[in-house]
C-alpha positions as CSV (number, residue, x, y, z in Angstrom):
1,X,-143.4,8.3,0.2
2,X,-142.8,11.6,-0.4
3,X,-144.3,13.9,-3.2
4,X,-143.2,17.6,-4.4
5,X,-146.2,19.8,-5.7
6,X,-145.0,22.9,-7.9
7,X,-147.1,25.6,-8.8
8,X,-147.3,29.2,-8.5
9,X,-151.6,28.8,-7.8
10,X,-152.2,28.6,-4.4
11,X,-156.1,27.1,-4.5
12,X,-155.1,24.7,-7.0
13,X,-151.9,23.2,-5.0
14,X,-153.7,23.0,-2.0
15,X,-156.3,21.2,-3.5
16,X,-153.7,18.9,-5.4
17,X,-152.3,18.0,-1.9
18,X,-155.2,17.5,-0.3
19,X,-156.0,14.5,-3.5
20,X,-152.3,13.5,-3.1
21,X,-152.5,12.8,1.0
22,X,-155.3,10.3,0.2
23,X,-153.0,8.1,-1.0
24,X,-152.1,6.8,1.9
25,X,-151.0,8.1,5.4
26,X,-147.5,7.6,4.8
27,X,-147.6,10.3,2.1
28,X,-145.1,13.5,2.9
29,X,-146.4,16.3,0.5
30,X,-143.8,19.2,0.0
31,X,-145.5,22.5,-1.7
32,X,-143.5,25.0,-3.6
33,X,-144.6,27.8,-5.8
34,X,-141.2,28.3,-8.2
35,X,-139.2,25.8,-9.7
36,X,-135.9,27.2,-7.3
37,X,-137.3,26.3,-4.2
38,X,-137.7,22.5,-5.8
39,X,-134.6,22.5,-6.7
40,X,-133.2,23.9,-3.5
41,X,-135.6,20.8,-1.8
42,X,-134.0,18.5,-4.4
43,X,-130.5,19.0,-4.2
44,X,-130.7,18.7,-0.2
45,X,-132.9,15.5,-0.6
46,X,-133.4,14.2,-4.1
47,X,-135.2,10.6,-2.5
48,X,-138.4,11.2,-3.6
49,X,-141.2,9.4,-5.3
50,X,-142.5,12.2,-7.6
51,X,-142.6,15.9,-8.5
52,X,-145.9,17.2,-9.9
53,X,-144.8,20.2,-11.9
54,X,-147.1,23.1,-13.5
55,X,-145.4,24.0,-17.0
56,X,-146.1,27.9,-15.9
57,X,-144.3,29.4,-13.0
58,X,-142.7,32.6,-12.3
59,X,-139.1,31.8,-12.3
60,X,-139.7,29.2,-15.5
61,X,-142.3,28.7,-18.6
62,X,-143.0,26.2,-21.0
63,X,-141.2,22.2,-20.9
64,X,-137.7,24.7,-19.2
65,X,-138.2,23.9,-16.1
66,X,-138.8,20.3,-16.5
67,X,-135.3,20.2,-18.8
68,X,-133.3,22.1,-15.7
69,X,-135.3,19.3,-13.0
70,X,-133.9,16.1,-15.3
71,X,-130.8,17.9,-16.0
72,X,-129.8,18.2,-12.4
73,X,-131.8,15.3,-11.2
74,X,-132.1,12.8,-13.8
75,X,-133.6,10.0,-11.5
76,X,-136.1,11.6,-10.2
77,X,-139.9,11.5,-11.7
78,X,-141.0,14.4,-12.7
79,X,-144.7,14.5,-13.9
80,X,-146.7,17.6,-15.7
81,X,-149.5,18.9,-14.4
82,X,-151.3,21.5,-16.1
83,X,-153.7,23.3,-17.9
84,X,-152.6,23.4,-21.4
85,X,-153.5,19.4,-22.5
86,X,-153.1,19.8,-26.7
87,X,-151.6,16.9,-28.2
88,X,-148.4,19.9,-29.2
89,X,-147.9,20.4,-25.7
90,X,-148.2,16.5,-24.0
91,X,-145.6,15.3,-27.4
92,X,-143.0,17.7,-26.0
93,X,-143.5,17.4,-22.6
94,X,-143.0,13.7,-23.2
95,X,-139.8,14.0,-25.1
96,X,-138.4,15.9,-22.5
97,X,-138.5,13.3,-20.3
98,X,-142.1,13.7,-18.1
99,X,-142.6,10.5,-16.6
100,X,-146.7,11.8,-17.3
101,X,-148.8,14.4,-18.1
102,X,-151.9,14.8,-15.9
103,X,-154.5,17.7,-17.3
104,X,-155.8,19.9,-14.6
105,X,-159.2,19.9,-15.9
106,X,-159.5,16.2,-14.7
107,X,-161.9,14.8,-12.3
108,X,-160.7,13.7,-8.7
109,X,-160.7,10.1,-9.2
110,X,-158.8,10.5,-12.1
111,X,-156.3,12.1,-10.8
112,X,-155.9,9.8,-7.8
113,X,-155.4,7.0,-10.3
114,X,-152.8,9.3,-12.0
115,X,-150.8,10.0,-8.7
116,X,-150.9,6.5,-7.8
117,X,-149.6,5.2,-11.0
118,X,-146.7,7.9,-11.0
119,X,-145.6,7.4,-7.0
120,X,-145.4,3.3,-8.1
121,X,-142.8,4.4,-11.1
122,X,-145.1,3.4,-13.9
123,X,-146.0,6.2,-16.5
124,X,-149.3,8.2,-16.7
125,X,-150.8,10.0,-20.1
126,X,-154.0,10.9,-21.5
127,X,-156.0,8.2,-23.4
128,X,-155.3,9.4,-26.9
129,X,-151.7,10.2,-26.4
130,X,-149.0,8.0,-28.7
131,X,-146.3,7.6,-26.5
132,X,-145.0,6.0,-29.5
133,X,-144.5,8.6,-31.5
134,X,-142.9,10.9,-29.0
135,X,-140.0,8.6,-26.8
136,X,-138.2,10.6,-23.8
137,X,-135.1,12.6,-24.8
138,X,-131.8,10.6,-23.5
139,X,-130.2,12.3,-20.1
140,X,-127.4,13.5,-22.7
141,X,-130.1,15.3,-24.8
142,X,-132.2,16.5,-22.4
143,X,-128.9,18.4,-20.2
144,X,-128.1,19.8,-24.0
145,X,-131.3,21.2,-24.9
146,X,-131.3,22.4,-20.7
147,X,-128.6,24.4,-22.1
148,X,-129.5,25.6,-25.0
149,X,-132.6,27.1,-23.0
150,X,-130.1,28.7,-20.6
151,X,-128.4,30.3,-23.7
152,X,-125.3,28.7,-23.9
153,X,-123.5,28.0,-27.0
154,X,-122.2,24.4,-28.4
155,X,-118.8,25.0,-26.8
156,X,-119.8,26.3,-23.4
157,X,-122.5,23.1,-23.3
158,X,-119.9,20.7,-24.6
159,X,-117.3,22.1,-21.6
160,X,-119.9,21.5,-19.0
161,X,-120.7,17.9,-20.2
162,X,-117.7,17.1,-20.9
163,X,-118.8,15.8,-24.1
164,X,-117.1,17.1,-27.7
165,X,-118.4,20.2,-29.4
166,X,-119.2,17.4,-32.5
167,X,-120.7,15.5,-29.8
168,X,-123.0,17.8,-29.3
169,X,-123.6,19.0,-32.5
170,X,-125.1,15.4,-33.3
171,X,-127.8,15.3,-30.0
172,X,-128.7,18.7,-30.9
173,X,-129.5,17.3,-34.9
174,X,-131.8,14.7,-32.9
175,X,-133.4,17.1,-30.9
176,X,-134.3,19.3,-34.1
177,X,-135.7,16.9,-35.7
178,X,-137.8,14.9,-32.5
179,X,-139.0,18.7,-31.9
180,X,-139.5,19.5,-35.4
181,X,-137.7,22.5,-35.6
182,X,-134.7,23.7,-37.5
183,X,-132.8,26.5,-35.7
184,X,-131.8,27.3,-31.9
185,X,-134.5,30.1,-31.9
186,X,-137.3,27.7,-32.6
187,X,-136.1,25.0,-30.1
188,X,-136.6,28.0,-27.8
189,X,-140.0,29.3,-29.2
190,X,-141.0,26.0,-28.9
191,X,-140.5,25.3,-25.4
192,X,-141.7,28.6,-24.3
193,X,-144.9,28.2,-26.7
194,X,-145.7,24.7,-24.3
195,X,-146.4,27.0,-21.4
């Protein structure tokens, strides 16, 4: 089973790995501080059984980087780990597509349990979150709002989906309204705000 760690604190990743590789001795733990070298890691090898991604890095802040990681690698399980845990934060995190959302101020044992739900596909949240109330963004939605983050306009996100400028004009209309925004500039705020 192998398990991607991101994040750009040295003490805290190590110490992450170190929970991670008691979950069994067949565990291959791959630590990278920015979200590139994941994605470099990735796009040779995208058989994995879970990325565990901080929300701040240098090369990418806020819910981004987990849009660009389901935008290029849409199968693969990408859980949040980190230290901003308000209910604004885990919501959008979720609707991005996190297959979790482990706090780092958690004990040990919790996050062993949290690990091993997320390497056996099954999701992991904190107790009081409604997944309800926040479901995952579609693949469609969550490669538009990828782009939208990446600054490109309708057109240039509808050429590289392949999808109709009217196409995309509708997902983005869902994505206002699941983020609770109005305008391109507060999608952005907002993802940059869930840092």
């Amino acid at each position: 089973m192998r398990i991607l760690l991101v994040d750009d604190h040295p003490l805290f990743r190590q110490a992450l790995a170190m929970t991670v590789a008691q979950i069994g001795p067949d565990t291959i733990i791959e630590q990278h501080e920015t979200l590139a070298a994941c994605s470099a890691s990735l796009a040779i090898d995208s058989n994995v059984a879970l990325v565990l991604l901080d929300l701040k890095l240098r090369d990418s802040s806020g819910v981004s980087g987990l849009l660009a990681l389901k935008a290029q690698f849409p199968a693969v399980a990408v859980a949040v780990v980190s230290a901003s845990d308000d209910p604004e934060t885990v919501n959008t995190a979720t609707a991005c597509g996190a297959a979790g959302f482990i706090s780092k101020s958690v004990g040990i044992a919790e996050l062993t349990a949290a690990v091993e739900t997320l390497a056996q596909g099954q999701s992991w949240f904190p107790d009081w979150a409604n997944e309800s109330d926040s479901l995952p963004l579609s693949n469609t939605q969550a490669r538009i709002l990828d782009g939208v983050h990446r600054g490109l306009m309708n057109k240039q996100i509808a050429w590289e989906l392949g999808l109709s400028e009217a196409t995309v004009k509708y997902h983005l209309t869902g994505i206002f309204r699941r983020m609770g925004v109005m305008t391109r500039a507060q999608l952005i705020a907002r993802g940059k705000d869930n840092a």
